[in-house]
C-alpha positions in Angstrom: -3.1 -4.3 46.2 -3.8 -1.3 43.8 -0.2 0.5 44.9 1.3 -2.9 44.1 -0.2 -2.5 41.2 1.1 1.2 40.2 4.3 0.1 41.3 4.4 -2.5 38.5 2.8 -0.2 36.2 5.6 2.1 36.7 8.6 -0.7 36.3 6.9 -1.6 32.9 7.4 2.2 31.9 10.7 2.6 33.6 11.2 -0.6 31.3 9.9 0.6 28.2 11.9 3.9 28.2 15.1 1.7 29.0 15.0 -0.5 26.2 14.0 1.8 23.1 17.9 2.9 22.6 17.0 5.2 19.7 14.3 7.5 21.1 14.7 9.6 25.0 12.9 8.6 27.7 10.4 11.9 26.9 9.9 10.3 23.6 8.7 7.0 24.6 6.8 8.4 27.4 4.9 10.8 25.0 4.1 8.2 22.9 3.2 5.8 25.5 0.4 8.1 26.7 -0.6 9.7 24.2 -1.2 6.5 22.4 -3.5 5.1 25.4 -5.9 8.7 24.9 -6.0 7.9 21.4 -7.4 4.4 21.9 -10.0 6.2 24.6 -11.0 8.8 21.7 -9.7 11.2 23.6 -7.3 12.8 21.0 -7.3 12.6 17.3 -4.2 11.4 15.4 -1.3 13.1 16.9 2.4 13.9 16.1 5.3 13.7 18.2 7.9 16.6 18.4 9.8 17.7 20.7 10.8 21.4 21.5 12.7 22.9 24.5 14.2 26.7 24.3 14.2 29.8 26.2 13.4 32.9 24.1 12.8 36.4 25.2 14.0 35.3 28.9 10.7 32.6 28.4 11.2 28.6 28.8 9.1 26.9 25.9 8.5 23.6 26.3 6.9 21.0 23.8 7.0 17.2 23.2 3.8 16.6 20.9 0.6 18.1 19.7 -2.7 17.0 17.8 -4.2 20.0 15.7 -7.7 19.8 14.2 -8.3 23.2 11.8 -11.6 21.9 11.2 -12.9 22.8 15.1 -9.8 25.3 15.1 -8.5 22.6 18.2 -5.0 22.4 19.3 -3.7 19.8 22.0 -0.4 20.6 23.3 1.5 17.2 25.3 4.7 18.6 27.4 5.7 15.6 29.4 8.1 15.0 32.6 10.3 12.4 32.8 10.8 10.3 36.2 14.7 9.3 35.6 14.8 7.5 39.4 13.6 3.9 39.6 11.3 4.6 42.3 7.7 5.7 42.3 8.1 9.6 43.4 5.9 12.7 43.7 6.0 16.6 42.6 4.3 19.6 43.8 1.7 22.1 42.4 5.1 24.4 41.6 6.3 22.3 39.6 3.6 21.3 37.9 2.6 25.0 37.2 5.8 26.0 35.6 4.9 22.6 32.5 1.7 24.0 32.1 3.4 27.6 31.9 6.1 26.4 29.6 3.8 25.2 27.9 1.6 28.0 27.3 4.4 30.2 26.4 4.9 27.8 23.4 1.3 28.5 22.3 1.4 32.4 23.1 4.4 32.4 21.2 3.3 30.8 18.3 0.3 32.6 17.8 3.1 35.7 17.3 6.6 35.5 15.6 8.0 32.3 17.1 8.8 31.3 13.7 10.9 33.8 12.8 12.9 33.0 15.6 13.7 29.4 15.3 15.8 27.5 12.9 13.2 26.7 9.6 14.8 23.6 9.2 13.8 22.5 12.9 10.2 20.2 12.6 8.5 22.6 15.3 8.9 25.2 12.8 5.8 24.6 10.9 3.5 24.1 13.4 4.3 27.8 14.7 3.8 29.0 11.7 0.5 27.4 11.2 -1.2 28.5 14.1 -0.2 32.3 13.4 -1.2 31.7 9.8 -4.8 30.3 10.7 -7.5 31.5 8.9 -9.7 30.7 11.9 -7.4 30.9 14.9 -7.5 28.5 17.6 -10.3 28.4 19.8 -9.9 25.7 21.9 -6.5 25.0 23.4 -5.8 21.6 25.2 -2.8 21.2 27.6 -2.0 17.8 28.5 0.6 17.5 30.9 2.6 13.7 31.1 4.3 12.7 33.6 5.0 9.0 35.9 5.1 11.0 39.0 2.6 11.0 40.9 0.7 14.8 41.7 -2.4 15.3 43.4 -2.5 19.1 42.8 -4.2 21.2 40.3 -2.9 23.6 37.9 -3.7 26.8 38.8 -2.4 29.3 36.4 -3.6 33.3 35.7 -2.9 35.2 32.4 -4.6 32.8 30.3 -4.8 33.5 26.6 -8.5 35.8 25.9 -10.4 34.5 22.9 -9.2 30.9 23.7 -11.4 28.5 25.8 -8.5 26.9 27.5 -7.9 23.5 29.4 -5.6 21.6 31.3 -5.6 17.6 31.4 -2.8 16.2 33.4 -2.2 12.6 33.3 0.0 11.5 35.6 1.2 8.0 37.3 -2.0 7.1 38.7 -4.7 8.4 36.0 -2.4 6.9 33.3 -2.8 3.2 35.1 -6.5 3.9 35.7 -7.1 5.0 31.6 -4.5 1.9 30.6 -6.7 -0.9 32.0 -9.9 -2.5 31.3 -10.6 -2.1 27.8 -12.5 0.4 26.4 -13.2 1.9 29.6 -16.9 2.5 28.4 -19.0 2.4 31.9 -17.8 5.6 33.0 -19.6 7.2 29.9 -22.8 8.4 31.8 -24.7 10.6 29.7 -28.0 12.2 32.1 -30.4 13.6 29.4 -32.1 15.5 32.0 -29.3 17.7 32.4 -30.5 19.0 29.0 -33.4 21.5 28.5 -35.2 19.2 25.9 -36.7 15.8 26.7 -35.5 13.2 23.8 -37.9 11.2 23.5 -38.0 7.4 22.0 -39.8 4.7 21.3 -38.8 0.9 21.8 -38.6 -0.4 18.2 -37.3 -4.2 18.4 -36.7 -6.4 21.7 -35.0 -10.0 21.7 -33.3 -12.0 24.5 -30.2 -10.6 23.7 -30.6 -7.2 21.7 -33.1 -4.0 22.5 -33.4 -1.2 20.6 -35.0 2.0 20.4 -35.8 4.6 18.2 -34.9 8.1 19.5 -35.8 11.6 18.5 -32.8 13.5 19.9 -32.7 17.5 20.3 -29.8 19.3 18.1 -28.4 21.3 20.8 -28.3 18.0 23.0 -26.2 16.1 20.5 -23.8 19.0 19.8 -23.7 19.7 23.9 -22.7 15.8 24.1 -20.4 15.7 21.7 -18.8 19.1 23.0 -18.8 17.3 26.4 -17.2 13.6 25.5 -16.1 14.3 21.9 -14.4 11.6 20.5 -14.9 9.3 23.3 -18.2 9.0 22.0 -17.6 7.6 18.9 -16.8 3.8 18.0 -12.9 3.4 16.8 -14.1 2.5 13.4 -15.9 5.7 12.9 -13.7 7.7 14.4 -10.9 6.3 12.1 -13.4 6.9 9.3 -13.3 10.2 10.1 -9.8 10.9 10.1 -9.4 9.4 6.6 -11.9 11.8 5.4 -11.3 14.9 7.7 -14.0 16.9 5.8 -17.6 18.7 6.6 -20.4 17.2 5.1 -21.5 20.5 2.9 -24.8 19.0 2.5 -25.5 18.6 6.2 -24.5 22.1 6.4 -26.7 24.0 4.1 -29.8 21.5 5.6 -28.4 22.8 9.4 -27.7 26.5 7.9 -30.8 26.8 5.9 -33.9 24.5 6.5 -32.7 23.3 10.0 -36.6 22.3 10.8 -36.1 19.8 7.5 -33.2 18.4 9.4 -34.9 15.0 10.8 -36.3 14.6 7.4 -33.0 14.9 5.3 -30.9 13.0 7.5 -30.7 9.2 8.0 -29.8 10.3 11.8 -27.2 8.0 13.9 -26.9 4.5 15.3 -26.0 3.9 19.0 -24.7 1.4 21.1 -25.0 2.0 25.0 -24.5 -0.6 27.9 -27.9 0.5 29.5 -30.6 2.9 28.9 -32.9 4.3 31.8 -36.4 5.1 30.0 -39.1 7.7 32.0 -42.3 8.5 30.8 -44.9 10.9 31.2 -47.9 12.2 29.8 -46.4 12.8 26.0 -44.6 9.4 26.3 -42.0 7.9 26.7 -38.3 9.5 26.6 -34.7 8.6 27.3 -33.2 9.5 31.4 -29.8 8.2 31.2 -27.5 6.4 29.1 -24.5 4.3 30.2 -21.7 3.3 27.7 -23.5 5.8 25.0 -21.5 4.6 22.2 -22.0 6.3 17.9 -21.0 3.6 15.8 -22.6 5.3 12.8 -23.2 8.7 12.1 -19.8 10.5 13.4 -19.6 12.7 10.6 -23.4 14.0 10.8 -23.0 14.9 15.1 -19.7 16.2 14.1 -21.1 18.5 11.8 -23.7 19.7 14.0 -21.3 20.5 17.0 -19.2 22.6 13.9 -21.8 24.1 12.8 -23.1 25.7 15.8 -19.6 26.7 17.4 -18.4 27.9 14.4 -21.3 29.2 12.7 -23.5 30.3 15.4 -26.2 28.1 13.9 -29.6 28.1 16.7 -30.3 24.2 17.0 -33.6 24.8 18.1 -35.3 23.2 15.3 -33.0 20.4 14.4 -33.9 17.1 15.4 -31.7 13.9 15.2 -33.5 10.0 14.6 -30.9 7.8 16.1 -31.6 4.3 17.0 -30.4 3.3 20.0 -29.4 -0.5 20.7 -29.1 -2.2 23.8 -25.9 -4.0 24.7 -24.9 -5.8 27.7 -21.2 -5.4 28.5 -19.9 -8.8 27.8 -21.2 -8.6 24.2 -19.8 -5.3 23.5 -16.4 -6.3 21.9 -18.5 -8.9 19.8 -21.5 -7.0 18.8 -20.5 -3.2 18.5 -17.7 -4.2 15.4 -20.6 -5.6 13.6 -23.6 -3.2 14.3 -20.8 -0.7 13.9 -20.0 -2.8 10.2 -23.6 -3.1 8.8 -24.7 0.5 10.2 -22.5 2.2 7.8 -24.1 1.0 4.2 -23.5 4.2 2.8 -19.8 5.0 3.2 -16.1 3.1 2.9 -16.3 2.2 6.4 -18.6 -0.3 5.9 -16.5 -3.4 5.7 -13.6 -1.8 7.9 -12.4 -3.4 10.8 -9.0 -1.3 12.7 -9.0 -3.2 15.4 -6.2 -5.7 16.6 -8.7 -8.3 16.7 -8.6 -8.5 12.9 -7.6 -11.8 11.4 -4.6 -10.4 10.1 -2.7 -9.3 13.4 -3.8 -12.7 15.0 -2.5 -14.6 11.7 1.3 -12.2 12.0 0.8 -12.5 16.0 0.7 -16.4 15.3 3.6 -16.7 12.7 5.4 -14.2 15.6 5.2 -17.3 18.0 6.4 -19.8 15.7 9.3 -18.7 13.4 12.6 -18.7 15.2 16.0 -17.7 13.9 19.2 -19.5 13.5 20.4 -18.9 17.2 16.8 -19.7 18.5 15.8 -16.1 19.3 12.0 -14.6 18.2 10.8 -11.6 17.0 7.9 -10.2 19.2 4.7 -8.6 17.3 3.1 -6.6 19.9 -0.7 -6.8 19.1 -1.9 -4.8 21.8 -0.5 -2.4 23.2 1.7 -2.8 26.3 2.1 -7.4 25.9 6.0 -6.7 25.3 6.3 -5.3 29.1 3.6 -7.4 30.5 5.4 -10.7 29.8 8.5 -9.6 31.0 6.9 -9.2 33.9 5.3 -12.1 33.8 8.8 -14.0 33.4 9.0 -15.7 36.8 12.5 -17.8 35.9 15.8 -16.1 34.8 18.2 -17.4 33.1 22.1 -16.8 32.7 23.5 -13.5 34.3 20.3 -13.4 36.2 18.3 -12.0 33.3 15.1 -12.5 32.5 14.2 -15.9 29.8 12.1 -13.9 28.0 13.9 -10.6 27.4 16.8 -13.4 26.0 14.3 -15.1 23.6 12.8 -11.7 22.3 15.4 -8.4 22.9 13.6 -5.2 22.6 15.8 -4.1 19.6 13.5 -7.6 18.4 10.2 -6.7 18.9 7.8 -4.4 16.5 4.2 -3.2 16.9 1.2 -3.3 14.8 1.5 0.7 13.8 5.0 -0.1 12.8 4.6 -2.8 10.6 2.1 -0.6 8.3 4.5 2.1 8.2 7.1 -1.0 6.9 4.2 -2.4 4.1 3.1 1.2 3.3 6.5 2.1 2.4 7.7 -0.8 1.1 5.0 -2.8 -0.6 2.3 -0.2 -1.3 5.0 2.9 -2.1 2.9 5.3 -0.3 5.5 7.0 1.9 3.1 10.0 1.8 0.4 8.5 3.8 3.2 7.3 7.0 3.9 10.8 6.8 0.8 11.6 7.7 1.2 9.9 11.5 1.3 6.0 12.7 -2.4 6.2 13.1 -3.3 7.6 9.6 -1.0 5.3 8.2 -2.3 2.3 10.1 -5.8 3.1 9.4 -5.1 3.4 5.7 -3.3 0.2 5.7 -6.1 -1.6 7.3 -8.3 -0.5 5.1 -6.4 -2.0 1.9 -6.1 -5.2 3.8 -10.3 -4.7 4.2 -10.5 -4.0 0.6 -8.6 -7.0 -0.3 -5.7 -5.1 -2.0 -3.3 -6.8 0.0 -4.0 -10.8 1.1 -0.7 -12.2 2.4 0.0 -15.8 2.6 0.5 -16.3 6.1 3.5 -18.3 6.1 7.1 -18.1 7.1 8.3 -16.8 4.2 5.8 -13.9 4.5 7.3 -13.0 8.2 10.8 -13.5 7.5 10.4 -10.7 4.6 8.5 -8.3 7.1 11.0 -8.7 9.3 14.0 -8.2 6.7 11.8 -4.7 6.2 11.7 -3.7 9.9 15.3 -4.4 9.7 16.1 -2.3 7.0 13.9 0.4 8.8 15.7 0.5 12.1 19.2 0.4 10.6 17.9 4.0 8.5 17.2 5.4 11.3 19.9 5.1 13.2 22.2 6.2 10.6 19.7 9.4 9.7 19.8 9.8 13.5 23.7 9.6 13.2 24.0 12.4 10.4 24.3 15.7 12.3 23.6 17.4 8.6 19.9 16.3 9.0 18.2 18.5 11.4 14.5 17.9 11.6 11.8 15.8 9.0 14.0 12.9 10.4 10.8 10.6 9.9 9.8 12.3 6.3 13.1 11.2 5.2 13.3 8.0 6.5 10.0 6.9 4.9 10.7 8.5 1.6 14.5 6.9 1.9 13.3 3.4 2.5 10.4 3.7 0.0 13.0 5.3 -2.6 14.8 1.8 -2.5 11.4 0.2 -3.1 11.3 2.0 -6.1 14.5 1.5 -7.2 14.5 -2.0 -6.7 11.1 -3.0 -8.4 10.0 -4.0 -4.5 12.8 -6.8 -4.5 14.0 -7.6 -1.8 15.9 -11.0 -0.9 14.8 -11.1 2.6 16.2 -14.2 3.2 19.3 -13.4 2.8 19.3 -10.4 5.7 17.0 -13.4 8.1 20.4 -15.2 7.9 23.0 -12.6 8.1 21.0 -10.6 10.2 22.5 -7.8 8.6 22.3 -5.2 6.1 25.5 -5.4 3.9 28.3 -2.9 3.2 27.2 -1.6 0.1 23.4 -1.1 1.4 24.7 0.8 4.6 26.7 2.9 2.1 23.5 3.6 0.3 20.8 4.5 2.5 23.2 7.3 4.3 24.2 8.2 0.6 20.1 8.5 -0.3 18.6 9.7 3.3 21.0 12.9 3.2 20.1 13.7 -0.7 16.7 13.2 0.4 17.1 15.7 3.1 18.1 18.2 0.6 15.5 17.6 -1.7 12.5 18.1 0.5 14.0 21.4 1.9 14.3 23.1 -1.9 11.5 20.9 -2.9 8.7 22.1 -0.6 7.5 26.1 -2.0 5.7 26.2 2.1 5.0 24.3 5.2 7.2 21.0 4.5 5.3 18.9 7.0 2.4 19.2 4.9 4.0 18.8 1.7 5.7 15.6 2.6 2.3 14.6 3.5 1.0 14.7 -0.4 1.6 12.4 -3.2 3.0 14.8 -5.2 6.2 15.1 -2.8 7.1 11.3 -3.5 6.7 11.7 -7.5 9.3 15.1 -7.0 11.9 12.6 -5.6 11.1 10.1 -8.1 12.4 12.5 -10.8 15.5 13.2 -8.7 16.4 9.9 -10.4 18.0 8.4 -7.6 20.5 5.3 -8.6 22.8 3.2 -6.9 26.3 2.4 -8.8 27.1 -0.7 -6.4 25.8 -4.3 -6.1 23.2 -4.5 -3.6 22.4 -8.3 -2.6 19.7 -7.3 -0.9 18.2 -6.3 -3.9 18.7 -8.9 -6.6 16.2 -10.9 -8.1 16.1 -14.5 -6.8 13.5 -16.9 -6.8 12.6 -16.8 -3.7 11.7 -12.7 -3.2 9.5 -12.3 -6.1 6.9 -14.5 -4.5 3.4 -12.7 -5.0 0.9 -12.5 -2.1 -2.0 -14.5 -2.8 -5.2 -15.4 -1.4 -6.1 -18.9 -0.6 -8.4 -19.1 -3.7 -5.7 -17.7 -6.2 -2.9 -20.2 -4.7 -5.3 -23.3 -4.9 -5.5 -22.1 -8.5 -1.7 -21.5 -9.6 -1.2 -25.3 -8.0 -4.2 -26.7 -10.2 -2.3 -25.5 -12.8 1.1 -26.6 -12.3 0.1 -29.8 -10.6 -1.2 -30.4 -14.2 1.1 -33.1 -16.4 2.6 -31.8 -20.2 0.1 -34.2 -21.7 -2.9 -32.9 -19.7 -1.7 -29.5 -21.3 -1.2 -30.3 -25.0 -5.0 -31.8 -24.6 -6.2 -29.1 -23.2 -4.9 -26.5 -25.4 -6.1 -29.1 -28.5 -9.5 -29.2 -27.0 -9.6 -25.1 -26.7 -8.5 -25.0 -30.5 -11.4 -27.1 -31.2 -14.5 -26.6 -29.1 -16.5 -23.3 -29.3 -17.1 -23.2 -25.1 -14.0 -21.1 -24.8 -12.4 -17.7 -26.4 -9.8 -16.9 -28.5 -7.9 -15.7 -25.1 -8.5 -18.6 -23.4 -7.3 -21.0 -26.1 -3.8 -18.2 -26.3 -3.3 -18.6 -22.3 -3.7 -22.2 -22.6 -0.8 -22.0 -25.1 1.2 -20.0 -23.0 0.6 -22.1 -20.0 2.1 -25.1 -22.0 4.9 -23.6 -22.4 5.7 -22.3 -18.4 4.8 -26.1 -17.7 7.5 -27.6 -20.2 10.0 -24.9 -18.8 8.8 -26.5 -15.3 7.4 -23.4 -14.2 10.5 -21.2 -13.5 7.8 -18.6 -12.7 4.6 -18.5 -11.5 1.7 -17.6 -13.6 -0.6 -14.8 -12.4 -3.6 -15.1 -10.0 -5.4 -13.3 -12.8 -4.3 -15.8 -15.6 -4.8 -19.0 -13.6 -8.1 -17.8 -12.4 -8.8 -17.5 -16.3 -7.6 -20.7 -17.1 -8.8 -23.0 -14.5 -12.1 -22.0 -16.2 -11.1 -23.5 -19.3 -9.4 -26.8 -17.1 -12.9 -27.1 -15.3 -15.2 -26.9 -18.8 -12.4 -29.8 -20.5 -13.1 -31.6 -17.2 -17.5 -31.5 -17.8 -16.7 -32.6 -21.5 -14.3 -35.9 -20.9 -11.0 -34.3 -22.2 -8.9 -35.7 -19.7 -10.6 -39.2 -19.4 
């Protein structure tokens, strides 16, 4: 049953990597994988780019890496590509020479690589980074992809000195096992006696459902955990929290550095989640065995700190201690439970009302409106929600329909189908201008856009109209990257240039965009085609003389986008994409500000002229009020060629609601 399984697992891939036309089977593999040890927290957010040379009579190989400067961490991905459509196997020789290839990249770097590669190449910065370092790296990751299957180990000599280094590989079989069943939490077993300080605890609050304790945990215990599981450890929403702010608490610091026996009292301490908890007691009391599914959900910065601070700074633990309370949760709560202890534990920072998961309402409100608008020839756009649905219903498609293809891959085409990460990187660049922040990775950028859909800076109307222009957006995407892709002038920062392109005609625009027009042509016209490989290779040129240093990091910094602002870029043709209609300057409104712009409008010219009378009259309502009452008059008798703001009509539906109490309209 299970090799059935891995079989299938494997066609999805072999799948996958067939029908992305724009990126090489080692491209959607990387991503693939590396995007399933993100969800695990077992990488922080990572960047793809690939790098394949021989230098010095050594191969260098390279397809992705995640660096941390903070812990002075690098993870290098190299991946292998199985091109056959049958599950295969390699050897330990094989695998050996990716992990050497690999290493030769690092060894290399941490010398004069860069000087001997192309600057304009993406790789370039990265090399000189980790010679530059002003704390070099100390902890070198090697993960090694692959969908064959390889029961060796890597066995390799000549290691790097001063580097702790690892190798992870991942191949056929461990990918399937880390790809299903969730968060794959059980298999976090923490044994406390494997420490040399009891931590002890104290049960604090018991219910049918929920227990919880309140725990005294050793300093050197927390660090050696985190050191052990890392970010596995910590809930998605704190761990995204603490990519966003990427900096060490100073306070925690000096308290760790200075008065580390103040420590418990200083510190708020951490909040826990585990699936069970095996309690021991002896003469002192009681204290904590083993913990299975040992989960932070608040307090990731504070252990974070801790393991820094001793690594790092040699700091002796000895005398820290760490409150934490630890709750109780059995399994089949966990996905309901841990988002809100993970919510309400976090009072003190912006993760508080966060949610970046795919079970927030607005993925299952786009996954919805994914289901239900179709396009002239019947065809749907898929929104993959989680990860991997695309493949899995194709699979799933039993019938097939003309040319013995399957029903489903004719409804939804892969060239049709976008995931979550991809639409933020859309709205980011489009709608919110921030072409900086997508620079910064897919995850970054998703978590950023989640968290101005948390803070209620952006509240769609979930309605067609709403899909259609997300979908004119991902269209307008693809077709600049193919024909940046195309351009054999641009050599690397293909993605910097494609968000700053796209967000460029934002700009230019004023954000219009008449979306119905490319839903019906399903096509970008002449004169926009002309335009975005005019812009995209200008752009190009800019960021190269426009970045003083490492251009991967400048492109990652506001200031980047306002330098191509002033660029002035303009457009001499007629774009019908871009003209202002009607219908594309629709505002996204919440429910509240819509049901008050249709209060107002549903209102008759008479209703208006006594209302604006009464407001002239009565002393219950302000100068302002009695103007915007005025004005309102006037959009009504012009039958309301535009809307009013949400902002106004909230304003004046006071007023509506005060002539309503006094008998104006009776």
């Amino acid at each position: 049953m299970k090799d059935t399984e891995i079989k299938n697992f494997f066609y999805r891939l072999q799948n996958e990597k067939k029908d992305d036309y724009d990126e090489t089977p080692g491209q959607v593999l990387t991503k693939t994988y590396a995007d399933i040890l993100y969800d695990k927290g077992l990488i922080i957010d990572y960047e793809l780019c690939y790098f394949e040379k021989e230098i010095n009579g050594k191969k260098l190989k390279l397809n992705g890496f995640s660096l941390d400067e903070n812990t002075s961490k690098l993870d290098i991905f190299i991946t292998h590509v199985n091109q056959e459509n049958e599950v295969k196997s390699i050897g330990a020789s094989e695998l050996n020479k990716l992990a050497e290839q690999s290493l030769n990249f690092f060894t290399s770097s941490t010398k004069d690589l860069s000087s001997k590669i192309n600057k304009k190449e993406e790789i370039y910065d990265l090399t000189k980074k980790i010679s530059k370092l002003k704390n070099p790296i100390q902890n070198l990751r090697i993960f090694i992809f692959t969908d064959f299957i390889c029961e060796k180990k890597i066995s390799l000599s000549n290691l790097p000195k001063k580097v702790e280094c690892e190798f992870h590989l991942y191949d056929l079989n461990k990918i399937y096992e880390m790809s299903i069943g969730g968060a794959d939490l059980s298999n976090i077993l923490i044994n406390f006696e494997d420490f040399t300080d009891k931590t002890r605890c104290m049960l604090a609050h018991k219910t049918k459902e929920i227990t919880s304790y309140m725990a005294f945990i050793p300093g050197e215990t927390l660090a050696n955990i985190y050191n052990s599981w890392g970010q596995r450890i910590l809930n998605l929403n704190v761990r995204s929290f603490l990519q966003l702010s990427g900096k060490i608490n100073k306070g925690l610091r000096e308290t760790l550095i200075q008065n580390p026996d103040r420590f418990f009292s200083y510190n708020n301490g951490i909040s826990a989640v585990v699936e069970d908890l095996e309690i021991g007691s002896d003469s002192e009391g009681l204290f904590i065995k083993e913990a299975k599914g040992f989960q932070i959900v608040n307090g990731g910065q504070t252990t974070a700190t801790i393991s820094r601070t001793h690594k790092v700074d040699g700091i002796d633990l000895k005398k820290v201690i760490v409150p934490a309370k630890i709750t109780i949760v059995s399994k089949d709560q966990f996905t309901e439970v841990v988002p809100n202890i993970s919510v309400y534990a976090n009072t003190q920072n912006s993760v508080k009302t966060a949610d970046f998961s795919s079970n927030h309402e607005f993925h299952k409100e786009f996954k919805k409106l994914s289901e239900t608008v179709t396009t002239s020839n019947g065809k749907k756009w898929f929104y993959e929600r989680m990860r991997g649905e695309y493949q899995l219903q194709k699979m799933k498609q039993k019938d097939l329909g003309k040319d013995k293809k399957s029903s489903f891959n004719e409804l939804s085409p892969p060239h049709m189908k976008f995931t979550k990460e991809e639409l933020a990187k859309y709205l980011m660049c489009w709608d919110f201008k921030e072409p900086y922040t997508s620079n910064k990775g897919a995850q970054k950028n998703f978590i950023q856009f989640m968290r101005y859909v948390n803070g209620r800076k952006f509240k769609p109307v979930y309605d067609h109209d709403f899909f259609k222009g997300c979908v004119a957006k991902a269209m307008i995407f693809d077709k600049t990257s193919k024909i940046i892709k195309s351009n054999k002038t641009i050599e690397g920062y293909r993605s910097q240039v494609l968000n700053f392109t796209v967000a460029l005609m934002s700009d230019s625009s004023n954000g219009n965009l008449h979306h119905n027009l490319i839903w019906q042509d399903n096509s970008l016209s002449d004169n926009l085609l002309y335009l975005i490989e005019d812009w995209s290779l200008k752009v190009y040129k800019s960021i190269l003389k426009g970045s003083s240093g490492n251009i991967s990091e400048w492109c990652k910094k506001e200031e980047s986008f306002d330098y191509l602002l002033d660029r002035k870029f303009q457009f001499n043709r007629k774009i019908l994409e871009f003209e202002k209609t009607k219908s594309n300057i629709k505002k996204y409104y919440s429910q509240k500000d819509s049901q008050n712009i249709k209060m107002c409008k549903d209102m008759s010219i008479d209703e208006w002229n006594d209302l604006w009378a009464w407001c002239r009259e009565t002393d219950k309502v302000d100068v302002e009020l009695s103007n915007l009452a005025l004005s309102f008059l006037s959009m009504a008798e012009k039958k309301w060629v535009n809307d009013p703001s949400p902002k106004q009509a909230e304003k004046v539906v006071v007023a509506i609601k005060l002539a309503e109490d006094n008998g104006v309209f009776d």
